[in-house]
Backbone as CSV, one residue per row, in Angstrom:
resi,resn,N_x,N_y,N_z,CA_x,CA_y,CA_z,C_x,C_y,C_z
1,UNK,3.552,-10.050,-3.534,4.949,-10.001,-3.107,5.183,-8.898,-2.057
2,UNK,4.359,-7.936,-2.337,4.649,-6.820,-1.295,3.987,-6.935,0.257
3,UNK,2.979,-7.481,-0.225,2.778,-8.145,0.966,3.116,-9.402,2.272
4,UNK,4.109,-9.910,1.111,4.686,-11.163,1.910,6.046,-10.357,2.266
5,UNK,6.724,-9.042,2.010,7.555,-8.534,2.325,6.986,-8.217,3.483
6,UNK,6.038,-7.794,3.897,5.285,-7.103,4.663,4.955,-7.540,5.980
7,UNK,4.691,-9.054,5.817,4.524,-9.888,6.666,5.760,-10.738,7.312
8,UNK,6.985,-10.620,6.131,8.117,-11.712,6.962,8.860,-10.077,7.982
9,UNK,8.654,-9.033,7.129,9.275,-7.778,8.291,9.023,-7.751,9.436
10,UNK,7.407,-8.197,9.509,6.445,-7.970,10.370,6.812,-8.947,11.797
11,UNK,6.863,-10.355,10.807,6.879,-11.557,11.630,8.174,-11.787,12.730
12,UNK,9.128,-11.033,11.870,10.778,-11.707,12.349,11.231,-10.041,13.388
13,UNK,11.097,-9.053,12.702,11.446,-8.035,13.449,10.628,-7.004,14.077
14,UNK,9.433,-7.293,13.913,8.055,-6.381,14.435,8.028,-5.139,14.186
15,UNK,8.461,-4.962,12.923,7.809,-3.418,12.198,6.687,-3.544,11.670
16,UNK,5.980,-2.516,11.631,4.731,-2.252,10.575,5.105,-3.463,9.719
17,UNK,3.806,-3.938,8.912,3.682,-4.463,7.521,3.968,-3.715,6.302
18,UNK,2.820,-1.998,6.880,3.104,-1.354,5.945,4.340,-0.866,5.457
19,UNK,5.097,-0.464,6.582,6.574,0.008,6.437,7.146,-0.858,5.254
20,UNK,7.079,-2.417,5.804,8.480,-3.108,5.643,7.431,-3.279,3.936
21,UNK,6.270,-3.157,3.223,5.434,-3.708,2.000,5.979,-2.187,1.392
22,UNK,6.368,-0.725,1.939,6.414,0.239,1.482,7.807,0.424,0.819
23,UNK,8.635,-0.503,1.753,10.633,-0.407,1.676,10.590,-0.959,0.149
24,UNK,9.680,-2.366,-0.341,10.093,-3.064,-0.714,9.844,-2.526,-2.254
25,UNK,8.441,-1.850,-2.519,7.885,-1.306,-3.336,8.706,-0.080,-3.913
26,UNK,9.242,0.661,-2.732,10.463,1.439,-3.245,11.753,1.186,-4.094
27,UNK,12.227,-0.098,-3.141,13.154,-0.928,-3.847,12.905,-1.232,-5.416
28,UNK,11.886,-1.989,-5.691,11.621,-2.482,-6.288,11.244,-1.254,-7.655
29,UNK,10.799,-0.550,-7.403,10.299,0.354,-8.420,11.805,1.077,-8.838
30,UNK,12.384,1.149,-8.379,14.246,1.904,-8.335,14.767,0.624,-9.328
31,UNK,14.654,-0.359,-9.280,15.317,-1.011,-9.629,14.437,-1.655,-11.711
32,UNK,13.021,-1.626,-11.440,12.849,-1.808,-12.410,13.175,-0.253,-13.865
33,UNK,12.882,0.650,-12.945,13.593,2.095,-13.816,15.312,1.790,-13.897
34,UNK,16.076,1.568,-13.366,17.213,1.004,-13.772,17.406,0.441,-15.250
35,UNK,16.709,-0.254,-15.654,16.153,-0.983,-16.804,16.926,-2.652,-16.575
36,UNK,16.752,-3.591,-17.630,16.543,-5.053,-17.615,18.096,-5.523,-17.460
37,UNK,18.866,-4.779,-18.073,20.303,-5.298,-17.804,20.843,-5.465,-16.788
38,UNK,20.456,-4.166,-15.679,20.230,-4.035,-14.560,19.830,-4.656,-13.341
39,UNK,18.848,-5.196,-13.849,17.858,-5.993,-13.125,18.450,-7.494,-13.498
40,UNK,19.100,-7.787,-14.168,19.429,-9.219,-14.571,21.024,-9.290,-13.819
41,UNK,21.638,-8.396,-13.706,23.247,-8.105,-12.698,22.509,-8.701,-11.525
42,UNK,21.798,-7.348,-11.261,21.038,-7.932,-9.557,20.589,-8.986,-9.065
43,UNK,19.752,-9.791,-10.243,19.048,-11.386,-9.634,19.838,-12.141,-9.883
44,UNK,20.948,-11.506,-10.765,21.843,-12.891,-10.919,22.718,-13.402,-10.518
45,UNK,23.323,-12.246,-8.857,24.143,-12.031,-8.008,22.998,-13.342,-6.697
46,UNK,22.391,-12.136,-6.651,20.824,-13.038,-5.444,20.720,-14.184,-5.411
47,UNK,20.007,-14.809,-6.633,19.905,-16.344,-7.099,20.413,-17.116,-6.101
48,UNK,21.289,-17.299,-6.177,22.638,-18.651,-6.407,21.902,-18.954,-4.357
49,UNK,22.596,-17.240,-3.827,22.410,-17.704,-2.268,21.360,-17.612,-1.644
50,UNK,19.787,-17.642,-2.222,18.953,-17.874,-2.212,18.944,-19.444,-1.951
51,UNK,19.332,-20.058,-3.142,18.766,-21.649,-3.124,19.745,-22.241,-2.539
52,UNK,21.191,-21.662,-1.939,22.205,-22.965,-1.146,21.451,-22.466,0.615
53,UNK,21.105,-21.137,0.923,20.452,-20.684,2.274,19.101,-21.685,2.238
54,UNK,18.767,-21.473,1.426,17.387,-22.476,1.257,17.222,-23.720,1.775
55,UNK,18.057,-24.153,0.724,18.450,-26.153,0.720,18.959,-26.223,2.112
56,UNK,20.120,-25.619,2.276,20.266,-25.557,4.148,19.803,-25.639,5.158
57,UNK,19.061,-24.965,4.992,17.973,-24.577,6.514,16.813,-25.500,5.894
58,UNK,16.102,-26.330,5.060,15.387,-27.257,4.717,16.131,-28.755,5.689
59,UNK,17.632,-28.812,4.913,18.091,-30.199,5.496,18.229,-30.037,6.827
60,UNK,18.485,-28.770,7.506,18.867,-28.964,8.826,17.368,-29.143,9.838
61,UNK,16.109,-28.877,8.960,15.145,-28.389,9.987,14.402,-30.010,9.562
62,UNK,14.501,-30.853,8.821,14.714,-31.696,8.448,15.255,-33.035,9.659
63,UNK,15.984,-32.211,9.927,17.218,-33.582,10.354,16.987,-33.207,12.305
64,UNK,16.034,-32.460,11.754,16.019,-31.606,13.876,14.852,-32.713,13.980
65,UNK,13.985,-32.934,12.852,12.273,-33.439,13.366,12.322,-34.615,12.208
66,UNK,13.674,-35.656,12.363,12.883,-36.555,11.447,11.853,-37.704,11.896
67,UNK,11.763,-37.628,13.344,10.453,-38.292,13.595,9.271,-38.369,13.830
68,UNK,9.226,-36.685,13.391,7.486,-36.532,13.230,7.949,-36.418,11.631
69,UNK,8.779,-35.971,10.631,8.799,-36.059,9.347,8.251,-37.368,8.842
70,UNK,8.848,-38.445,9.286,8.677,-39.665,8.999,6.604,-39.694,9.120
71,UNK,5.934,-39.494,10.124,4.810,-39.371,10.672,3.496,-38.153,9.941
72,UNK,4.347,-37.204,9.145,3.865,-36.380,9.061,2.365,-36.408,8.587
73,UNK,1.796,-37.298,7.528,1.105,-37.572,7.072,0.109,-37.848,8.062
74,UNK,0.299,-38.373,9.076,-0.994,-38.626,10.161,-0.439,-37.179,10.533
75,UNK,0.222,-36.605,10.990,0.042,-35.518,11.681,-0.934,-34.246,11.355
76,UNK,-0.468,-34.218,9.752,-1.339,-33.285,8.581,-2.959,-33.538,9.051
77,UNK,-3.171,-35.172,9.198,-4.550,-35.369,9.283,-5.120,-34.648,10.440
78,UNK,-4.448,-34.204,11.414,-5.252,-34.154,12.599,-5.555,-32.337,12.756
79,UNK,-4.580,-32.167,11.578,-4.433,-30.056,11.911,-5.431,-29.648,10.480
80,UNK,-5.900,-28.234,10.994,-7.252,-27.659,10.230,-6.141,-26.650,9.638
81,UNK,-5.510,-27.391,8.742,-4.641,-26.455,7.546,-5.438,-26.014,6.595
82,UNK,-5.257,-24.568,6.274,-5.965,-24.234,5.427,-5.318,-23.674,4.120
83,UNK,-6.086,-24.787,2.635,-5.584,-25.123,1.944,-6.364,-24.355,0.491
84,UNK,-5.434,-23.562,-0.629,-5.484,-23.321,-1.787,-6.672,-24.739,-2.179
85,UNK,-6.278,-25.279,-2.383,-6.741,-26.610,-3.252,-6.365,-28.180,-2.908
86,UNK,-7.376,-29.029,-2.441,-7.499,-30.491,-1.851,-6.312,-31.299,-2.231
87,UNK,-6.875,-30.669,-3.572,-6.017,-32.503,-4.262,-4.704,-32.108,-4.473
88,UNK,-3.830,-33.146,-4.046,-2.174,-32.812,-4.329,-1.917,-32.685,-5.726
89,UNK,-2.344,-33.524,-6.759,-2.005,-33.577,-7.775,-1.957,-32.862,-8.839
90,UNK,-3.463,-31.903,-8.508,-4.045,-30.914,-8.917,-3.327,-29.630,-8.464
91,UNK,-2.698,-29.542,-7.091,-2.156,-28.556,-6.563,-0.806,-28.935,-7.541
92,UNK,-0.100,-29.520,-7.641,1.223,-30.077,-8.377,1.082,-29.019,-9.797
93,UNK,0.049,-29.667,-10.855,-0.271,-28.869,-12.082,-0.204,-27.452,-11.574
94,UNK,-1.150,-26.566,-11.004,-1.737,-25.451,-11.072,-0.169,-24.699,-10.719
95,UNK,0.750,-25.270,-9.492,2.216,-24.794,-9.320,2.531,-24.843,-10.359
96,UNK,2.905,-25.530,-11.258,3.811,-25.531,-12.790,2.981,-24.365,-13.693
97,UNK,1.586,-23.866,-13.347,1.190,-22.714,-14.510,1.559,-21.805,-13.388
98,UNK,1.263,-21.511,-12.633,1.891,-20.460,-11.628,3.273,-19.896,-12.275
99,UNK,4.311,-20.817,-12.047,5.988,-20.393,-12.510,5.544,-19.881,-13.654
100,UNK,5.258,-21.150,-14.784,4.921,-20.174,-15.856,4.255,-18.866,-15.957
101,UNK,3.203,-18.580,-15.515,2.619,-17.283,-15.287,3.391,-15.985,-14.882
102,UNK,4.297,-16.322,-14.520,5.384,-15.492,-13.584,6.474,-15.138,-13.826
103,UNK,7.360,-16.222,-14.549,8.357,-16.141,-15.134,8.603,-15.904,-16.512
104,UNK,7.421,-16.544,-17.137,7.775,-16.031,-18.482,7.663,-14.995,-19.071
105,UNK,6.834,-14.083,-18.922,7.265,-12.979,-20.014,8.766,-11.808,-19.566
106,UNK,8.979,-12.291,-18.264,10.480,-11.816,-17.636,11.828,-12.606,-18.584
107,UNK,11.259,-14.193,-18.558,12.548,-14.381,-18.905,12.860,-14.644,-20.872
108,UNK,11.296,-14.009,-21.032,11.717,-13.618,-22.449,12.394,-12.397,-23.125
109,UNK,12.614,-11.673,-22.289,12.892,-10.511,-22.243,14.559,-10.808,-21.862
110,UNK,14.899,-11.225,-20.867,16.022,-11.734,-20.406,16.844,-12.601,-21.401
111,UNK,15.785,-13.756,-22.503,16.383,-14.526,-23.493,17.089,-13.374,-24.308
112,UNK,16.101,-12.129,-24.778,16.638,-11.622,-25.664,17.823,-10.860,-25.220
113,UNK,18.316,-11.166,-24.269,19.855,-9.953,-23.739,20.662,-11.281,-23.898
114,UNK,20.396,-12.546,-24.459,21.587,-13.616,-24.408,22.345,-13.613,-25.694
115,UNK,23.352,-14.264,-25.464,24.652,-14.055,-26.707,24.360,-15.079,-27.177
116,UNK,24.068,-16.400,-26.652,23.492,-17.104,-27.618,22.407,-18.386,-27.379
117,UNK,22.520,-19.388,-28.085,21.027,-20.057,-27.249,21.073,-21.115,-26.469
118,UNK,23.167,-21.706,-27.072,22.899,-22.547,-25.465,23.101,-22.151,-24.136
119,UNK,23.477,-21.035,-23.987,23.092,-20.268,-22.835,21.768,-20.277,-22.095
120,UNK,21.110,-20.290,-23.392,19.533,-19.980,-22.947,19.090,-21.250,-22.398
121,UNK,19.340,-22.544,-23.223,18.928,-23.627,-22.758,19.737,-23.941,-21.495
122,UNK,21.322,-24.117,-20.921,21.419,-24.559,-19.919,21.338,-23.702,-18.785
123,UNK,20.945,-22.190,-19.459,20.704,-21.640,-17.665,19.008,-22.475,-17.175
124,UNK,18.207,-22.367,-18.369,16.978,-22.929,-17.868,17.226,-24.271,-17.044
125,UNK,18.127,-25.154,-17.754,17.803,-26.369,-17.753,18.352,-26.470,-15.847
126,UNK,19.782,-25.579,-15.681,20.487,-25.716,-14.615,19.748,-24.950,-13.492
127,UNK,18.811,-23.829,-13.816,18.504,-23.139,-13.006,16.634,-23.650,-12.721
128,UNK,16.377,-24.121,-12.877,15.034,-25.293,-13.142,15.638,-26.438,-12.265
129,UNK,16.374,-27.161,-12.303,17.094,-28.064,-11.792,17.684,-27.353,-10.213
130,UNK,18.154,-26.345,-9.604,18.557,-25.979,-8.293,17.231,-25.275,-7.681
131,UNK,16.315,-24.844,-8.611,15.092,-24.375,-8.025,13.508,-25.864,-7.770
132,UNK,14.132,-26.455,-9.012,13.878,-27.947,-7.597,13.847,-28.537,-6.554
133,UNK,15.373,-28.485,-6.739,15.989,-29.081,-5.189,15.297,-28.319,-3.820
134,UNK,15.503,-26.856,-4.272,15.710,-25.824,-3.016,13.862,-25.865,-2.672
135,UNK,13.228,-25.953,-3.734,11.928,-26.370,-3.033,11.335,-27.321,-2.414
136,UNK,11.751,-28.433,-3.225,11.206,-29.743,-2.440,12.036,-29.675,-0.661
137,UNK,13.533,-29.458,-0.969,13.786,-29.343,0.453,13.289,-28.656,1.248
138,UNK,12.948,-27.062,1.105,11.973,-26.279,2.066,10.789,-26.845,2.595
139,UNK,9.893,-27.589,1.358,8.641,-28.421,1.337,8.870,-29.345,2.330
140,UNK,9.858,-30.198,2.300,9.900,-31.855,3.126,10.229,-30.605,4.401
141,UNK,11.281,-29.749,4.859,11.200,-29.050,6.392,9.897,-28.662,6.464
142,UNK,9.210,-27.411,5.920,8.353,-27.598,6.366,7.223,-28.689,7.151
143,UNK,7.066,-30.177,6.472,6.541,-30.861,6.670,6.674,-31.324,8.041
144,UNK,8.137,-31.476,8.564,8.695,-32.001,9.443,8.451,-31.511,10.395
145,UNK,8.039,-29.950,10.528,7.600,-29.483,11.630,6.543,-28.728,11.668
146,UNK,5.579,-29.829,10.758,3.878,-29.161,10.679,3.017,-28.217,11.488
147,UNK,3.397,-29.242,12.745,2.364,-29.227,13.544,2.867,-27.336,14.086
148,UNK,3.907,-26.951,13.778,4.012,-25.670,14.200,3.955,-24.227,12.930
149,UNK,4.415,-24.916,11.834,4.878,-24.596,10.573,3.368,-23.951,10.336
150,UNK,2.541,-24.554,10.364,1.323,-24.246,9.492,0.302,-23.203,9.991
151,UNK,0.557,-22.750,11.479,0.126,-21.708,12.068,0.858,-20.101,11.646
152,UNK,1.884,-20.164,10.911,2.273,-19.063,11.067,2.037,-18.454,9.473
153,UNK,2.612,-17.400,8.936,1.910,-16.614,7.561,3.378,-17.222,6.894
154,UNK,4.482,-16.994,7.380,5.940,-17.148,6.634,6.496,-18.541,7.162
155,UNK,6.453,-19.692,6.899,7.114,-21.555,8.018,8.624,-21.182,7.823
156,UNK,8.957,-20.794,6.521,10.382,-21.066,6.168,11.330,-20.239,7.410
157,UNK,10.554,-18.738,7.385,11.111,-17.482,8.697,11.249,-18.322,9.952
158,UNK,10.202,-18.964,10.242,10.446,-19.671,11.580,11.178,-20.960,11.543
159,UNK,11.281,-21.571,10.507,12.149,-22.781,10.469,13.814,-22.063,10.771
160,UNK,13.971,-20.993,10.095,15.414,-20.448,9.689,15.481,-19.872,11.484
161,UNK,14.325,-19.581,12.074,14.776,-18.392,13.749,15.309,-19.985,14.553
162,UNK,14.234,-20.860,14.430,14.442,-22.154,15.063,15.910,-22.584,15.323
163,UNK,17.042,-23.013,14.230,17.825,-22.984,13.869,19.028,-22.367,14.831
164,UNK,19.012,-20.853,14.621,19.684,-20.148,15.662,19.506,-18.594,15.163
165,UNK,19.372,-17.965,15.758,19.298,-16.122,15.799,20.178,-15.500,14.830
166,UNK,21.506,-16.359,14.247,22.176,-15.615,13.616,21.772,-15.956,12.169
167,UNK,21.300,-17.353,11.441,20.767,-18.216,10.654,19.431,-17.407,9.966
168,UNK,18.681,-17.867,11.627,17.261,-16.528,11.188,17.032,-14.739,10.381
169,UNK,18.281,-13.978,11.392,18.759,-12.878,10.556,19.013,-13.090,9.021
170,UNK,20.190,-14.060,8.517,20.338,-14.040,7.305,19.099,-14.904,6.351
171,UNK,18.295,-15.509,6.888,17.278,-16.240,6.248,16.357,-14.925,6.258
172,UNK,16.055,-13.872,6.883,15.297,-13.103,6.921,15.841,-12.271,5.736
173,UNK,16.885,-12.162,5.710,17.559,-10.630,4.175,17.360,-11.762,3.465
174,UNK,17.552,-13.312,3.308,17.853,-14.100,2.248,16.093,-14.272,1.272
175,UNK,14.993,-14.134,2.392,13.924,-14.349,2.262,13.358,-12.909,1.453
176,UNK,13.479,-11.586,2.169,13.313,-10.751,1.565,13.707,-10.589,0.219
177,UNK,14.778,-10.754,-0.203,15.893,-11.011,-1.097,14.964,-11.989,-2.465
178,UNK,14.368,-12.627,-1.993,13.880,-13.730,-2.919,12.374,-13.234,-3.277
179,UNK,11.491,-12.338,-2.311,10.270,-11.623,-2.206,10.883,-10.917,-3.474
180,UNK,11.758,-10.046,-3.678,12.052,-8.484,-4.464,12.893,-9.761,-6.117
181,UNK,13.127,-10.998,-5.867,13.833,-10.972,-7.129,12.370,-11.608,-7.761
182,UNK,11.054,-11.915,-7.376,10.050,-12.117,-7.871,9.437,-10.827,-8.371
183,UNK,9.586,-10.314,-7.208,8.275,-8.486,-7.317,9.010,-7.681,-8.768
184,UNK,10.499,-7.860,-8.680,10.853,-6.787,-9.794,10.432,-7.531,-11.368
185,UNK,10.747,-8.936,-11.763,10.386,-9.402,-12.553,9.039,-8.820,-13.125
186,UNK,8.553,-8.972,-12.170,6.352,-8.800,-12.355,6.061,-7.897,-12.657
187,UNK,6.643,-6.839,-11.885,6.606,-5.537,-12.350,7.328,-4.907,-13.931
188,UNK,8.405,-5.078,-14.086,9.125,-4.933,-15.041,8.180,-5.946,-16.285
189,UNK,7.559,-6.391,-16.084,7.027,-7.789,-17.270,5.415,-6.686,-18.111
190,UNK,5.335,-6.594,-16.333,4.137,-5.449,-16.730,4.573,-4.137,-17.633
191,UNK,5.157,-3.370,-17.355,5.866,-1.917,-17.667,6.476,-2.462,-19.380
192,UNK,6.817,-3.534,-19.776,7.665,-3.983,-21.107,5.908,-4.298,-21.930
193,UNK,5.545,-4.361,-21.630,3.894,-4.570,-22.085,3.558,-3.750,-22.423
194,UNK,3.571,-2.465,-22.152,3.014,-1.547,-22.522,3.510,-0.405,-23.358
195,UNK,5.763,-0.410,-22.742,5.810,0.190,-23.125,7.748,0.348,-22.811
196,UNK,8.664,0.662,-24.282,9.840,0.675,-23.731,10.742,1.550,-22.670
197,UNK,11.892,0.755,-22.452,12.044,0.993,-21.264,12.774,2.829,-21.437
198,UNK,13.291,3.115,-20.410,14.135,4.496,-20.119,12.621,5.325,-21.157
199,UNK,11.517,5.491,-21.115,10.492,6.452,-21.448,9.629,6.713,-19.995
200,UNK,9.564,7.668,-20.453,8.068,8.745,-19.408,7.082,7.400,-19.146
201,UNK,6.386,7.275,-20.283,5.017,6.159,-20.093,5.653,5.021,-19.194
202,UNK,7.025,4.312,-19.507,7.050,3.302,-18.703,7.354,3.804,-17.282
203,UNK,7.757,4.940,-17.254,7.768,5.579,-15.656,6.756,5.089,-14.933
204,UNK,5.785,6.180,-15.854,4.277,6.228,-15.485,3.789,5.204,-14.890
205,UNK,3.647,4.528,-15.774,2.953,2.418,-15.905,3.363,1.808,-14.474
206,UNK,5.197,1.913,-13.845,5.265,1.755,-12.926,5.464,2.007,-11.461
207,UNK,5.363,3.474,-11.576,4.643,4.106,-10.583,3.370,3.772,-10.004
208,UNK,2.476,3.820,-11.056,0.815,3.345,-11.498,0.747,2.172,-10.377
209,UNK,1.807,0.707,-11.104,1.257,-0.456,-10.647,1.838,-0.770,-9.291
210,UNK,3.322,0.294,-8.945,3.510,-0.023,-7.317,2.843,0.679,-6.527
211,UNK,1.671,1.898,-6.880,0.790,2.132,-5.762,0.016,1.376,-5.619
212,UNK,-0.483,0.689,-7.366,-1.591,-0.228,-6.825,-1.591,-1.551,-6.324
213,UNK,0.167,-2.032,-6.060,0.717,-2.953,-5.002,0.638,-2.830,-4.385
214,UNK,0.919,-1.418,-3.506,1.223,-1.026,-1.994,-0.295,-0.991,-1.661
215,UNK,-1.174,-0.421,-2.068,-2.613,-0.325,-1.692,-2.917,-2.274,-1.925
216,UNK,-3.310,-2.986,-2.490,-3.239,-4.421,-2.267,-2.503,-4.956,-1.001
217,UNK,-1.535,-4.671,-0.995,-0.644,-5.405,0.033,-1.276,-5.198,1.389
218,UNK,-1.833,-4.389,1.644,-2.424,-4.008,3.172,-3.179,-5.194,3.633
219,UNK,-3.924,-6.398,2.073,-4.609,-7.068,2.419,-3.842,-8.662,3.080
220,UNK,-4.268,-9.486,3.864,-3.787,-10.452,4.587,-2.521,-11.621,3.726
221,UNK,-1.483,-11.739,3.686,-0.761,-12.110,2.976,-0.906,-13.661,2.777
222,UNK,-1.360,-14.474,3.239,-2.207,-15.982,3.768,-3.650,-15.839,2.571
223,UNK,-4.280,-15.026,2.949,-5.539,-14.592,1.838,-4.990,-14.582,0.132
224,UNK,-4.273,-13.616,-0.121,-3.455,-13.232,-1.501,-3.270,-14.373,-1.677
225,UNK,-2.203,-15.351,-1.277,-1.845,-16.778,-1.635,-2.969,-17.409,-2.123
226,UNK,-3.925,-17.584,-1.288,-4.949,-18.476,-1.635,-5.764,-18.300,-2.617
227,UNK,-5.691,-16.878,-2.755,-6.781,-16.720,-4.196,-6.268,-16.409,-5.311
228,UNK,-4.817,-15.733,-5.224,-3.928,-15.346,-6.496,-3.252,-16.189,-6.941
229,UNK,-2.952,-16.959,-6.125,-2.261,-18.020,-6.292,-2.225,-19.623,-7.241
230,UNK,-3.838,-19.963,-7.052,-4.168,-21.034,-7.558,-4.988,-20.043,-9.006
231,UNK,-5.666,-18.939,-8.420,-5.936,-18.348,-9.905,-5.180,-17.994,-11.093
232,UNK,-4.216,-17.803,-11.039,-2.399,-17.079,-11.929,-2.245,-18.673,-12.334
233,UNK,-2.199,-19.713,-11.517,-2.089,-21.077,-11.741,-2.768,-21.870,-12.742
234,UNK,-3.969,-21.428,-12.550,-4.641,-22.204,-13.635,-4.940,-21.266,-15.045
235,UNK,-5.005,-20.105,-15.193,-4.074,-19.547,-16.116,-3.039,-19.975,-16.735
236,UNK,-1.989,-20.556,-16.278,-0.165,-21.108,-16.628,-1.110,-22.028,-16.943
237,UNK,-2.197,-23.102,-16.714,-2.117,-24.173,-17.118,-2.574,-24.430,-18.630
238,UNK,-4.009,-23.530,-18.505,-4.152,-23.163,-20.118,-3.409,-22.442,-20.843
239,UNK,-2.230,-21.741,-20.709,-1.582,-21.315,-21.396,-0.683,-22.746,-21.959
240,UNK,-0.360,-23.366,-20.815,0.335,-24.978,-21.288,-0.433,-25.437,-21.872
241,UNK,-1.349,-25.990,-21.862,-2.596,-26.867,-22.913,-1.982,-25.988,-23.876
242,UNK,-2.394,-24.937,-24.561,-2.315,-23.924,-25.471,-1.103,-24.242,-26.394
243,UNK,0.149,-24.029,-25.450,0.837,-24.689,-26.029,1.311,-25.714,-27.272
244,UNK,0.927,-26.996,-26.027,0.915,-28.144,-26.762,0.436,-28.346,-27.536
245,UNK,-0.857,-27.779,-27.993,-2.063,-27.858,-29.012,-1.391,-27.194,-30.393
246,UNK,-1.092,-26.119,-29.947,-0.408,-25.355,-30.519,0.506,-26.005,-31.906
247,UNK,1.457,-26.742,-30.706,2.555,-27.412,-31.467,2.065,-28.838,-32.416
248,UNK,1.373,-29.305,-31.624,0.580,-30.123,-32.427,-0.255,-29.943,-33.529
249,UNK,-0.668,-28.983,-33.866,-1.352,-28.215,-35.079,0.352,-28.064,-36.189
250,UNK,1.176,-27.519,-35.580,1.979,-26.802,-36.131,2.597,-28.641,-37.104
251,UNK,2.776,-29.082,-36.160,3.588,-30.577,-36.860,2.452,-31.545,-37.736
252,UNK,1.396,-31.090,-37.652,0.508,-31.648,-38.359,0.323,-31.076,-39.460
253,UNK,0.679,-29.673,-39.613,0.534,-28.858,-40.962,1.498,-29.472,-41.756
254,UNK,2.631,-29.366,-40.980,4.566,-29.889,-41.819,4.026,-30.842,-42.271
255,UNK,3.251,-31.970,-42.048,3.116,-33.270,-42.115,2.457,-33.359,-43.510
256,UNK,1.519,-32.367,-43.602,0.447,-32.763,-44.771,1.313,-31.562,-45.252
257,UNK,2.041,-30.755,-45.561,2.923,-29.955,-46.671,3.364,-30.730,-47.036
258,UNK,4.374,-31.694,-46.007,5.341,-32.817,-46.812,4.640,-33.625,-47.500
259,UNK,3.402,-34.440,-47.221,2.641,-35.009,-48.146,2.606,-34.934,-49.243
260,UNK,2.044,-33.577,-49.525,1.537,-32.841,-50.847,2.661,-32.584,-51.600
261,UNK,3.589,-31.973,-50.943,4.342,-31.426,-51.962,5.610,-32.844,-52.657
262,UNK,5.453,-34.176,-51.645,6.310,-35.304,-52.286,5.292,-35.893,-53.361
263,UNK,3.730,-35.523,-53.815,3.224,-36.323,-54.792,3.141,-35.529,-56.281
């Protein structure tokens, strides 16, 4: 994350990487010492204009190139994109352990600050549901303007400058914005692991892990994706198998209790 801060700073306004990977790490470390209540005001302000800036600049970049969109698929064929993993389908799964990998031990932490549980279920259900939309639409723009999209480290930054200069600016804070409501989660997920919050040790812990962000981040932000990315992924996926297995053991026990105990 600190590195993709690093790179959209880099890309859109030509500061250092390091600078703009150093701002963010600052940010970010301020905000997870704040503690979780804190941190849940903040993303929960962010959110919302994250995914309507999103969906926006998707339909409009969309609607600029729908006739290489329409095409895209031969177009893909002819460019040396370089790709996490071949197979779509496979790339599809390994995204769904990714989120998981990422989100959950944040938003268990977050469950436990809720008043009650259908809260819990329809923010998932509603906020799962607009973080859909806002991707597949980024996904189909991107597509639409491959043939330029796929050369650069950040497509969405240049889809949003494309657009117009004033669009690009706010897609640039909107983008950053969405870098830091990931980075603080991760961080904070880490630091609750080890240790509660407003203490010395969890100071410590995340001090610890944003130097050893900021030292990571120096490395190519295109690279990180490709190897952290599908790796954290297939992780989420056995944790899903795990799951299910899980539950399936669990309803198979009920099954033979109820047995036994009706004879």
């Amino acid at each position: 994350m600190l590195s993709g801060a690093g790179a959209s700073i880099n890309q859109y306004y030509g500061i250092s990487k390091n600078i703009g990977s150093l701002i963010l790490a600052i940010i970010t470390l301020c905000s997870v010492l704040l503690g979780i209540n804190k941190v849940i005001s903040i993303l929960g302000n962010i959110g919302p204009m994250i995914a309507i800036i999103s969906i926006g600049v998707g339909i409009v970049t969309i609607s600029r190139n729908i006739d290489s969109f329409c095409i895209a698929d031969e177009i893909i064929g002819t460019l040396n994109i370089t790709k996490a993993i071949d197979n779509w389908w496979m790339t599809a799964i390994v995204y769904s352990g990714l989120n998981l990998i990422i989100a959950t031990p944040f938003l268990v932490g977050v469950g436990s600050t809720a008043t009650n549980k259908k809260n819990c279920i329809w923010g998932g259900i509603l906020g799962g549901i607009v973080f859909m939309i806002a991707a597949m639409t980024l996904n189909m723009g991107i597509m639409s303007d491959i043939q330029n999209t796929y050369i650069t480290e950040i497509p969405t930054l240049y889809m949003a400058k494309n657009i117009g200069p004033i669009v690009g600016i706010m897609f640039s804070f909107m983008l950053i914005a969405g870098i830091y409501t990931t980075a603080v989660p991760l961080l904070w997920s880490v630091c609750d692991s080890f240790s509660k919050e407003k203490t010395t040790k969890f100071t410590l812990i995340a001090l610890f892990c944003t130097v050893i962000g900021f030292i990571g981040s120096r490395l190519p932000f295109s690279m990180l994706v490709n190897i952290i990315y599908p790796m954290s992924g297939l992780f989420g996926v056995i944790i899903i198998i795990s799951i299910f297995i899980r539950n399936i053991i669990n309803s198979v026990h009920g099954v033979v209790k109820v047995f036994y105990a009706s004879r």
